[in-house]
C-alpha positions as CSV (number, residue, x, y, z in Angstrom):
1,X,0.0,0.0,0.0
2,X,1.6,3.5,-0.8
3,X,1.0,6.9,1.4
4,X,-1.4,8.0,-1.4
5,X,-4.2,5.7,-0.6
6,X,-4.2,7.1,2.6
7,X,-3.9,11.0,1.6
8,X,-7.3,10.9,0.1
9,X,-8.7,10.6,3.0
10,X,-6.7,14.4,4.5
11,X,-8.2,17.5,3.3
12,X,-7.4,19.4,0.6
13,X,-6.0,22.5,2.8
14,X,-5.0,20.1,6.1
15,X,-2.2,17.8,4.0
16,X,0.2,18.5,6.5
17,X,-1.8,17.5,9.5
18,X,-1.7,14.3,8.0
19,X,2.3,14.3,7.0
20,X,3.3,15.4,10.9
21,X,1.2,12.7,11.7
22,X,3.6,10.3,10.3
23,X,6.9,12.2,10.6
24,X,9.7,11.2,13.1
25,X,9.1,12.2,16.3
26,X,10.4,14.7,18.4
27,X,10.7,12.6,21.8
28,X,9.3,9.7,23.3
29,X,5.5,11.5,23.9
30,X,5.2,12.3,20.2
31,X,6.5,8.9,19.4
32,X,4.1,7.1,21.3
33,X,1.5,9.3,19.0
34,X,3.0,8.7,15.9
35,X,3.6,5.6,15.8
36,X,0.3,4.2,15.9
37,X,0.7,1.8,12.7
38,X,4.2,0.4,13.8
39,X,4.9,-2.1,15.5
40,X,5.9,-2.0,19.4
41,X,9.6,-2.7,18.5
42,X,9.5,-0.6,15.4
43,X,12.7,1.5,15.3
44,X,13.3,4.7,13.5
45,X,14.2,3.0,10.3
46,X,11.4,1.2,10.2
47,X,9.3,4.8,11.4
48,X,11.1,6.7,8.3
49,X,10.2,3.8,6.0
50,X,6.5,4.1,7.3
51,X,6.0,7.7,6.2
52,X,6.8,6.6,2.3
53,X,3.9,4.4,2.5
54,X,4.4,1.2,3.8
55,X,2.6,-0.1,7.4
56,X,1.5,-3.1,9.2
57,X,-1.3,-4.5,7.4
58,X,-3.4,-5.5,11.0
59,X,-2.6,-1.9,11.8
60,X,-3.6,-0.1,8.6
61,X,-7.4,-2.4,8.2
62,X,-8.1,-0.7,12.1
63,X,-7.4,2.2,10.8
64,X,-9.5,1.4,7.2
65,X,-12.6,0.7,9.0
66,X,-13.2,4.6,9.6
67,X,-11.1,5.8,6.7
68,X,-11.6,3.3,4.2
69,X,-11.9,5.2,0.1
70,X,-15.1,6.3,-0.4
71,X,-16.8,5.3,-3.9
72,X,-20.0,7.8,-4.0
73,X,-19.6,10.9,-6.0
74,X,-20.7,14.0,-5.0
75,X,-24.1,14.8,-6.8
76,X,-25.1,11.3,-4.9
77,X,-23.7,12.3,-1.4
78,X,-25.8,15.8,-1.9
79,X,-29.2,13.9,-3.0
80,X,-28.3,11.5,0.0
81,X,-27.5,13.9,2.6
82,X,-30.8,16.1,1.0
83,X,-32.5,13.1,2.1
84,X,-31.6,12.5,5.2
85,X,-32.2,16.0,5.9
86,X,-35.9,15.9,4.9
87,X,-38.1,13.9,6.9
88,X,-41.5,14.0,8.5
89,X,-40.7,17.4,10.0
90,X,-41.4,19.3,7.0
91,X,-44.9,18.8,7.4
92,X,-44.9,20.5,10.7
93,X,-43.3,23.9,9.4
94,X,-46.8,25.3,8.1
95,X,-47.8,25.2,11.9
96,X,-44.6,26.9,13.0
97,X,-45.2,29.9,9.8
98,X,-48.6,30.1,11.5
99,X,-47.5,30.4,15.3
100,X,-44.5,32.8,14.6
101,X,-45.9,35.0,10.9
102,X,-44.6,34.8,7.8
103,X,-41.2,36.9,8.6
104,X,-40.2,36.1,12.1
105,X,-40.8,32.4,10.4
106,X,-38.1,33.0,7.4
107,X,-35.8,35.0,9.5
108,X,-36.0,31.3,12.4
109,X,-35.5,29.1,9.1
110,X,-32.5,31.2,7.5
111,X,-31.0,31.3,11.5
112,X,-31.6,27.5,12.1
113,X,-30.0,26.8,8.6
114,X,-26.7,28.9,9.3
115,X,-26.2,27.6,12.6
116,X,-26.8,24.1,11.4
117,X,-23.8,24.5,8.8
118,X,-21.3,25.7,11.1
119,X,-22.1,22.9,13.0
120,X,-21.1,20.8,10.2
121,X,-18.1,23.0,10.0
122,X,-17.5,22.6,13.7
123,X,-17.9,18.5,13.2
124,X,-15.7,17.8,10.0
125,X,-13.0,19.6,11.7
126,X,-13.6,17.4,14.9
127,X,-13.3,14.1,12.7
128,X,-10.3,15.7,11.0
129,X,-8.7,15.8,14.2
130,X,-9.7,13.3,16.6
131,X,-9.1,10.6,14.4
132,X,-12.4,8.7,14.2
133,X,-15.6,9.1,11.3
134,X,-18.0,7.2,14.2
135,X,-20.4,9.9,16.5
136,X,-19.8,7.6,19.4
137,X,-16.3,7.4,19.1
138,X,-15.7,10.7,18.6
139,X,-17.8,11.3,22.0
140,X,-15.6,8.5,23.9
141,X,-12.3,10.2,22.6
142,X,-13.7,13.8,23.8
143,X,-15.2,13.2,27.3
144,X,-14.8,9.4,27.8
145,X,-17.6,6.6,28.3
146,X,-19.8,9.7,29.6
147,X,-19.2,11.2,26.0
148,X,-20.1,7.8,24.0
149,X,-23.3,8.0,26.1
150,X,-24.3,11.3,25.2
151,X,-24.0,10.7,21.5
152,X,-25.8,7.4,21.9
153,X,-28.4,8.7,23.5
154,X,-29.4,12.0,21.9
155,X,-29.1,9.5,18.0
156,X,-31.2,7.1,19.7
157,X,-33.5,10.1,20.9
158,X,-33.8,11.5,17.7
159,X,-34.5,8.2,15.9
160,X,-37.1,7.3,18.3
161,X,-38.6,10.9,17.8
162,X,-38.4,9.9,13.9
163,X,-39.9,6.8,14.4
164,X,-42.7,8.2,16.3
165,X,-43.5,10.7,13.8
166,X,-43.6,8.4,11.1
167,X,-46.1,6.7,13.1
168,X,-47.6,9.3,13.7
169,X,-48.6,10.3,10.2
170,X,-49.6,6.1,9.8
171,X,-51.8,7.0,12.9
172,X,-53.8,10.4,11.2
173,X,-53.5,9.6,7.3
174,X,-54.0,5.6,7.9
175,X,-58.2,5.9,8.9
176,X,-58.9,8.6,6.4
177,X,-57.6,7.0,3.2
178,X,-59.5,4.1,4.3
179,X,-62.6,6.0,4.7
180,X,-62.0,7.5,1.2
181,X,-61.4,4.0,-0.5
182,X,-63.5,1.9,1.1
183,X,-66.6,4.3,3.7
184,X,-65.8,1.9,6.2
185,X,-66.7,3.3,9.7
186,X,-66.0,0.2,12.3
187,X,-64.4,0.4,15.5
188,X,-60.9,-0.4,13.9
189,X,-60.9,2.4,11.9
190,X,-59.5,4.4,15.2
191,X,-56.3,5.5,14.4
192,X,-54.1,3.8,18.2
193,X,-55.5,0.5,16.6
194,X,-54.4,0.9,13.0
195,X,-50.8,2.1,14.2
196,X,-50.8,-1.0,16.0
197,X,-51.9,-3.2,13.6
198,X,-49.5,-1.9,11.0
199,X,-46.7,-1.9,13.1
200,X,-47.4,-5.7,13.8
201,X,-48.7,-6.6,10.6
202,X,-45.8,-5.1,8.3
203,X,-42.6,-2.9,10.4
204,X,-42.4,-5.8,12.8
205,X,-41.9,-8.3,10.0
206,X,-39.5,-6.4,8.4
207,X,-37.6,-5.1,11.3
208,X,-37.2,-9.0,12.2
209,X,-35.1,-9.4,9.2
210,X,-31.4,-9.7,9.7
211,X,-30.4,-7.3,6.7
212,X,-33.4,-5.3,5.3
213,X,-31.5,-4.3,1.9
214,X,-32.1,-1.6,-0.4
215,X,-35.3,-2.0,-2.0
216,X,-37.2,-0.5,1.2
217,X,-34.8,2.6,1.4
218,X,-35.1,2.8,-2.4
219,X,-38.7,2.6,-2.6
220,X,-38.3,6.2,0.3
221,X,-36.4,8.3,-1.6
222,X,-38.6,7.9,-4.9
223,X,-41.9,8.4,-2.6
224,X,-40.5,11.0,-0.5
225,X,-39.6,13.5,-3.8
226,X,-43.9,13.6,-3.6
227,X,-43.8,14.9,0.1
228,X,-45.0,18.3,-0.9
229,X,-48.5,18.3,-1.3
230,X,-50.0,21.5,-4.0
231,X,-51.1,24.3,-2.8
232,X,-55.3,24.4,-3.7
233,X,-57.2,26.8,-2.2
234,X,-60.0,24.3,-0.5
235,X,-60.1,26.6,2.3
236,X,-61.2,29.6,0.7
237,X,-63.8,27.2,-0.8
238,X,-65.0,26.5,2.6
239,X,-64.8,29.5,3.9
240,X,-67.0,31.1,1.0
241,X,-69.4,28.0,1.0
242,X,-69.6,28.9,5.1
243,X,-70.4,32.3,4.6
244,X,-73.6,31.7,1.8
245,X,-75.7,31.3,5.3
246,X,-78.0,34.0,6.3
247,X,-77.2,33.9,9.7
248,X,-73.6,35.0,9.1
249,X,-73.8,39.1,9.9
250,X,-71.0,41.6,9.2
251,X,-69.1,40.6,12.4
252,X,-68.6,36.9,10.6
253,X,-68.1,38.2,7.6
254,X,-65.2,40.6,9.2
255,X,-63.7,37.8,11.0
256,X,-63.6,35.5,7.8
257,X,-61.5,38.0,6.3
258,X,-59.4,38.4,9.4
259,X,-59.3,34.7,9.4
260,X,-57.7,34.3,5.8
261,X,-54.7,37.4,6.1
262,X,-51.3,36.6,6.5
263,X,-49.4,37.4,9.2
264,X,-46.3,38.9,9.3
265,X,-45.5,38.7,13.5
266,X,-47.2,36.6,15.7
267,X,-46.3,35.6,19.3
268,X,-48.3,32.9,21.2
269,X,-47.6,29.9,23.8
270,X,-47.7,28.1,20.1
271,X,-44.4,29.9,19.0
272,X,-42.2,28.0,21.3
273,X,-42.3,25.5,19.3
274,X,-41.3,26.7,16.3
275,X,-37.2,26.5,16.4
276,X,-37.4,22.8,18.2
277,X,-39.6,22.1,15.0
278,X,-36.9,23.6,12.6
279,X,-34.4,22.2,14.7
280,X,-36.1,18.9,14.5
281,X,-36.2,19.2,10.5
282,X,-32.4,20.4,10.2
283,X,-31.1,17.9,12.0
284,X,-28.9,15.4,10.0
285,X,-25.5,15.0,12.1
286,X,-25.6,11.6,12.5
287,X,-25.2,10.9,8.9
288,X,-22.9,13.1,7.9
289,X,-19.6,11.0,9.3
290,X,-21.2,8.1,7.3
291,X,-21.9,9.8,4.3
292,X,-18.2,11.9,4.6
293,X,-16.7,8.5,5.1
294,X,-18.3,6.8,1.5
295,X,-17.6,10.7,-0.6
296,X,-15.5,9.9,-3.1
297,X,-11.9,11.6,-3.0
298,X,-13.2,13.1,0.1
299,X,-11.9,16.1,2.0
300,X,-12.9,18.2,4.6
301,X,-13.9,21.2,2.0
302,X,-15.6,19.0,-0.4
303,X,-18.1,17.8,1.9
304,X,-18.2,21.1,3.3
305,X,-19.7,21.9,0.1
306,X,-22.3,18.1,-0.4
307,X,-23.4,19.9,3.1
308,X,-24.3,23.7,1.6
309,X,-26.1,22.5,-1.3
310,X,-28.0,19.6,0.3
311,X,-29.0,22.3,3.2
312,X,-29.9,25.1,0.5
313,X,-32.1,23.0,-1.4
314,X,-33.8,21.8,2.1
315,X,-33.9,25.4,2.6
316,X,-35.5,26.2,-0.4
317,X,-38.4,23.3,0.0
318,X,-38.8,23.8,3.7
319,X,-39.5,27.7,3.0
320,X,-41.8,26.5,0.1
321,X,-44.0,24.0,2.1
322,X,-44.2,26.0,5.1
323,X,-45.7,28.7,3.3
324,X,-47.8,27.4,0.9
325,X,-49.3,25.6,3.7
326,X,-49.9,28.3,5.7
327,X,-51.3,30.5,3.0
328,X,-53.9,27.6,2.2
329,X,-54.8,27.2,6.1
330,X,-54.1,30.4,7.6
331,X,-54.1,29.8,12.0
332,X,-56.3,27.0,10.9
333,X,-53.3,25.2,9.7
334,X,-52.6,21.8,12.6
335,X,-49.4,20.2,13.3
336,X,-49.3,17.7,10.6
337,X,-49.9,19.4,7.2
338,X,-52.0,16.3,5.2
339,X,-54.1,16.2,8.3
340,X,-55.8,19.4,8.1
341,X,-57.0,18.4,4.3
342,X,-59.6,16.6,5.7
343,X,-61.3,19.2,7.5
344,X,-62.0,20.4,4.1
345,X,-61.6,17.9,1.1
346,X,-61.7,14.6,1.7
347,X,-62.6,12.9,-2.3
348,X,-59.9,14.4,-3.8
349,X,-57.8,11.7,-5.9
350,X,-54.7,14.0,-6.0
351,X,-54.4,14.1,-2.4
352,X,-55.2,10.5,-1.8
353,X,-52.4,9.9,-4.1
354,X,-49.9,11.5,-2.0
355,X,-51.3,10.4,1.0
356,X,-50.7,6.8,-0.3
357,X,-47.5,7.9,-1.4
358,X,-46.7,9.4,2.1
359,X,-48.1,6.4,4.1
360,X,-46.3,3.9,2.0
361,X,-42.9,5.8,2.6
362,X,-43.0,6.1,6.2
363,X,-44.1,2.9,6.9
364,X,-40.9,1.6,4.8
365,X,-38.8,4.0,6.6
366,X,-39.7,3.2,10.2
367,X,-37.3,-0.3,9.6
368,X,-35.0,1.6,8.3
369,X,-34.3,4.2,11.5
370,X,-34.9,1.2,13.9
371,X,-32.0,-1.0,12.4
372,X,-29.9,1.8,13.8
373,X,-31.3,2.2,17.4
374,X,-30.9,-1.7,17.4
375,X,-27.7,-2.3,16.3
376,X,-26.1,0.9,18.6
377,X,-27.6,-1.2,21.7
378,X,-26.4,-4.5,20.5
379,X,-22.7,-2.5,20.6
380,X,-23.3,-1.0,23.5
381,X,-24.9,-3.7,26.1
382,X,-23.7,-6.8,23.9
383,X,-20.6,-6.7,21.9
384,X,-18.7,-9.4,22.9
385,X,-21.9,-11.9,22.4
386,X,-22.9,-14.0,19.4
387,X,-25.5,-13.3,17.1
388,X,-29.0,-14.4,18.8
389,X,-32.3,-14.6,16.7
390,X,-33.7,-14.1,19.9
391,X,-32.1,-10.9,21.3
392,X,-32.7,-9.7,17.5
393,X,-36.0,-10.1,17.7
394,X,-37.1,-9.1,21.4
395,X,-35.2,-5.4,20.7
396,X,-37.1,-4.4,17.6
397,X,-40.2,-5.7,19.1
398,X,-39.2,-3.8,22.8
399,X,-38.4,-0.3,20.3
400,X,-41.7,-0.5,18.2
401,X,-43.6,-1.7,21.9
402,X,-42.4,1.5,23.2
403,X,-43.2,3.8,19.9
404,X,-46.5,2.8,19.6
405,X,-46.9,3.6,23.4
406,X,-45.6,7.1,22.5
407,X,-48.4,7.2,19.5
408,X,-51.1,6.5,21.1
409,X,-50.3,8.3,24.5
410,X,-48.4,11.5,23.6
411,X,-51.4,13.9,22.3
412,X,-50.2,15.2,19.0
413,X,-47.1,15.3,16.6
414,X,-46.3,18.9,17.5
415,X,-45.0,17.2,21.3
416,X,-43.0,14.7,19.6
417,X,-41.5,17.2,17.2
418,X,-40.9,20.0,20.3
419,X,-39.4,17.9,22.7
420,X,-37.5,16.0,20.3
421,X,-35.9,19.4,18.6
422,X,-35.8,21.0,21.9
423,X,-33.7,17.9,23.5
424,X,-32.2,15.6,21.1
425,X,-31.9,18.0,18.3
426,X,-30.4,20.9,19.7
427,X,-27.7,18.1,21.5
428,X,-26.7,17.0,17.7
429,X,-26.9,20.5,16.2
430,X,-25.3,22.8,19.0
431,X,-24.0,21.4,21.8
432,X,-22.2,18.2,21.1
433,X,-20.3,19.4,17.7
434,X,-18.8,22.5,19.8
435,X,-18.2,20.5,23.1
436,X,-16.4,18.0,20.9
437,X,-14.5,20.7,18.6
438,X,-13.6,22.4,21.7
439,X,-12.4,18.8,23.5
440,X,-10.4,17.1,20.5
441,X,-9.1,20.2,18.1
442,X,-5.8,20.9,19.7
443,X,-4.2,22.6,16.2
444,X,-6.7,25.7,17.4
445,X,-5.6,27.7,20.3
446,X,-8.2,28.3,23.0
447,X,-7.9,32.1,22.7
448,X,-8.7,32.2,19.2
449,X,-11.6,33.2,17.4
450,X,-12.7,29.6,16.0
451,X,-12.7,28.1,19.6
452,X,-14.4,31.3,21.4
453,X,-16.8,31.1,18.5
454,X,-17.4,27.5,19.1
455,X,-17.7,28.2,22.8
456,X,-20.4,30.2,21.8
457,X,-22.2,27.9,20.2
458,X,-22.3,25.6,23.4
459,X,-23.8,28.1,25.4
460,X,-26.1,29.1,22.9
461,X,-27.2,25.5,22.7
462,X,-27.4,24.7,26.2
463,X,-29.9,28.1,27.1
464,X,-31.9,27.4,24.2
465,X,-32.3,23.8,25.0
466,X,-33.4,24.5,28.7
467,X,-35.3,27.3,27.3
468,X,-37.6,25.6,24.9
469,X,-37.9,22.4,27.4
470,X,-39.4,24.9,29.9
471,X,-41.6,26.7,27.9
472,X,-43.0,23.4,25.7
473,X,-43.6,22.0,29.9
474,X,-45.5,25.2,30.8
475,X,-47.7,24.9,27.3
476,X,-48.2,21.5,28.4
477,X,-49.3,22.9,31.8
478,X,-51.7,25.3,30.8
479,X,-52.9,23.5,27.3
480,X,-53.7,19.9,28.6
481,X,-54.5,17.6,26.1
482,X,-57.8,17.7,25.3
483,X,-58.3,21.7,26.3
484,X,-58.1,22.5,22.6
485,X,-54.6,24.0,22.8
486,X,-52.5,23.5,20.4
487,X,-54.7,21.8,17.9
C-alpha cells in the first residue's frame, strides 16, 4: 500500500496535518502518537520507512474501517445527505409559519440553517482531528464513556422521535384514506388500533429481518420526492361555502376575512415550538460522518460543500412547504400538514395519491431508523456476544412496543417534534459538535476566534435547549391535552 491511498482521506487544505502525523518524532511522547501503525519494536528505520507508505497490514485495516476510500460521487452524497435531511418534520413547518408569521418564520428558518452549517463545519474539523468518522467514538475520545453515552443517547433520541413521527402520520393519514377507499366506519378504523396493527402486521416483519437491503430505502427516496402536497385553495372554498348562510352578519363576515390574512409577526404559547420544530427538520448530524466517510476523494472542503447544497435546497423546499401551507390554512393550519386536508376535502384523488404515497414511505422508513437504534444497543450492552435470533428479535419488538406507546399516548405530533428538537436535536446540532470541537481540536488555540466562537455555540445550545424544554412544559401545563390548545 503507498502513502497516497491514505492521503485521500486528508483535506485538501490540512495535507500537513496528516504528514506530521507520520513524521519522526520529536521525543518519546510524540513517538508514542505517531507511531500508531508500527509495531511495538519498530525503530526509526522502520518509522522513516512508514512515512513513504508502507505499514503493518493488521494496523492499517483498524485504521480502514473509519477511513476506508469512499466510492460515491458527489451529486449522490448531496441527494443523499438532501434526504436525510428531509423527513417528517417538513410537514410540521406550516404550523410553526402560522404560530411565529410569515417573517419572524423566514428570519427562524434562515437562523436554524446557518447555525446548522457551522455545526457541520464545527464537526468535519472534529473528525479531521480526533481521528475517528464514528459519533460515538468521537464522544468517547472527547469526554470518555460519559461522551459515547451522550452521543448514543441524543441519536437514539432523535431516531425514536423519527420513528414516532412516522407513526404518527400512519396514525392520522392511515383511517382517512380508508374512509376514502372503502366508507368503512367500524371500531378499527380508530387510528391507536391501525398504528398497531400496522406496526405488527408489516414494520415488525420487516424489522425482524437480519439485513433489510435496499429496496425498502429505495422505494423512500422515490416516494418522498412527492412529500409536498399542492397548494389548492379548499379553504377559501369553505370559507366562502360557510359564509352563503343568512345567519352569518358583518361581524362573521369581518372575522372570515381576518381569518384568511397573513401574518407577518405573531407571538403565542404556540411559537415556542417553532425552532425545536426547525431544529427537529435540520437535524442530519448523524449521517454526515457516514456519508463523509463513503464521498469519493473526500476532504474536509468538499463535503463542506455536499453539506451547503444539500441544506440550501432543504432550505428552499422547507421555505416553500411551510408557506404554501400556511397561505392555504391560515391559523387554521394543525401540526401535521395532510391532516388538516380533511377538514376540508376529503374525495380528492390528487391528495389521496400523496397520502398513499406518504403512508407507503413512512411505513418503509420506520425499519430503516430502527436498524440503527438496534444495532447501537447491541454494541453498547452486547458486543462481545454472538449473534441471537432471539435478542434480535425481542429489541425491535421492545423499540416498536415503546413507539407505539408514544403514539397512542403522547397527544399530537407537534409534542413529539418540540421535545425532540428542543432535546435531542439541539444536543446534535449545537452542543455536542462544539463541546467535541472544543475537546479534540488541539491545532486551534483556546484564545482564538474559531474556539471562542465555538464556545459560543455551546452556550447558545445549552440556554436554548433549557429554554424551549421549559416553555414546551408550561404549554403543556396550561394547554392539557384535550383543552383544545395546540390543535
Amino acid at each position: 500500500m503507498e502513502l497516497k491511498k491514505v492521503c485521500t482521506e486528508a483535506d485538501d487544505d490540512s495535507t500537513a496535518s496528516l504528514d506530521d502525523r507520520f513524521t519522526e518524532p520529536i521525543d518519546s511522547e510524540k513517538a508514542t502518537i505517531n507511531s500508531h501503525f508500527l509495531d511495538e519494536d519498530g525503530d526509526a528505520e522502520s518509522h522513516k520507512f512508514l512515512t513513504n507508505g508502507i505499514m503493518k497490514k493488521k494496523k492499517y485495516e483498524e485504521y480502514q474501517e473509519e477511513y476506508h476510500p469512499g466510492h460515491t460521487s458527489f451529486g449522490m452524497s448531496v441527494f443523499n445527505l438532501s434526504n436525510a435531511i428531509m423527513g417528517s418534520g417538513i410537514l410540521g413547518l406550516s404550523y410553526a409559519m402560522a404560530n411565529t408569521g410569515i417573517v419572524l418564520f423566514v428570519v427562524l428558518l434562515l437562523g436554524v440553517a446557518i447555525l446548522s452549517l457551522y455545526s457541520v463545519h464545527l464537526l468535519l474539523m472534529t473528525a479531521k482531528e480526533g481521528g475517528s468518522l464514528i459519533y460515538e467514538k468521537l464522544g468517547e475520545r472527547a469526554f470518555g464513556w460519559p461522551g459515547k453515552m451522550a452521543a448514543f443517547g441524543s441519536i437514539t433520541l432523535q431516531n425514536i422521535g423519527a420513528m414516532s413521527s412516522y407513526l404518527f402520520i400512519v396514525k392520522y393519514e392511515l383511517p382517512e384514506v380508508i374512509r376514502a377507499f372503502m366508507g368503512l366506519d367500524e371500531w378499527y378504523m380508530n387510528g391507536n388500533y391501525l398504528v398497531v396493527f400496522v406496526s405488527i402486521g408489516i414494520i415488525l416483519p420487516l424489522c425482524i429481518l437480519k439485513n433489510l437491503g435496499k429496496w425498502c430505502g429505495c422505494v423512500c427516496l422515490i416516494y418522498k420526492k412527492y412529500n409536498l402536497p399542492c397548494p389548492m385553495p379548499f379553504m377559501y372554498h369553505h370559507t366562502n361555502h360557510s359564509m352563503n348562510g343568512t345567519a352569518l352578519g358583518p361581524h362573521a363576515l369581518h372575522n372570515g376575512t381576518e381569518m384568511c390574512t397573513p401574518k407577518y409577526f405573531v407571538f403565542n404559547s404556540q411559537t415556542a415550538y417553532t425552532v425545536p420544530i426547525l431544529a427537529f427538520s435540520f437535524v442530519c448530524h448523524p449521517e454526515i460522518l457516514p456519508i463523509y466517510s463513503e464521498l469519493k476523494d473526500r476532504s474536509r472542503r468538499k463535503m463542506q460543500n455536499v453539506s451547503n447544497l444539500s441544506i440550501l435546497a432543504m432550505l428552499v423546499m422547507y421555505m416553500l412547504s411551510a408557506l404554501f401551507g400556511y397561505l392555504t390554512f391560515y391559523e387554521n393550519v394543525e401540526a401535521e400538514l395532510l391532516h388538516t386536508f380533511t377538514k376540508v376535502y376529503k374525495f380528492d384523488t390528487m391528495l389521496l395519491l400523496v397520502r398513499l404515497a406518504v403512508l407507503t414511505a413512512v411505513t418503509l422508513t420506520v425499519p430503516i431508523v430502527l436498524f440503527p437504534i438496534r444495532s447501537s444497543i447491541n454494541t453498547m450492552l452486547f458486543s462481545q456476544r454472538e449473534f441471537s435470533w432471539v435478542r434480535h428479535m425481542l429489541i425491535a419488538a421492545f423499540i416498536l412496543l415503546f413507539n407505539n406507546l408514544l403514539v397512542i399516548f403522547v397527544p399530537t405530533i407537534r409534542d413529539i417534534f418540540g421535545f425532540i428538537g428542543s432535546s435531542a436535536a439541539t444536543m446534535l446540532i449545537f452542543i455536542l459538535p462544539a463541546a467535541f470541537y472544543l475537546r479534540l481540536v488541539k491545532s486551534v488555540p483556546m484564545h482564538s476566534v474559531q474556539k471562542i466562537s465555538a464556545a459560543i455555540f455551546l452556550v447558545v445550545g445549552i440556554i436554548f435547549m433549557f429554554s424551549s424544554l421549559s416553555l414546551i412544559v408550561m404549554d403543556w401545563i396550561q394547554n392539557p391535552p384535550g383543552s383544545g390548545g395546540g390543535h
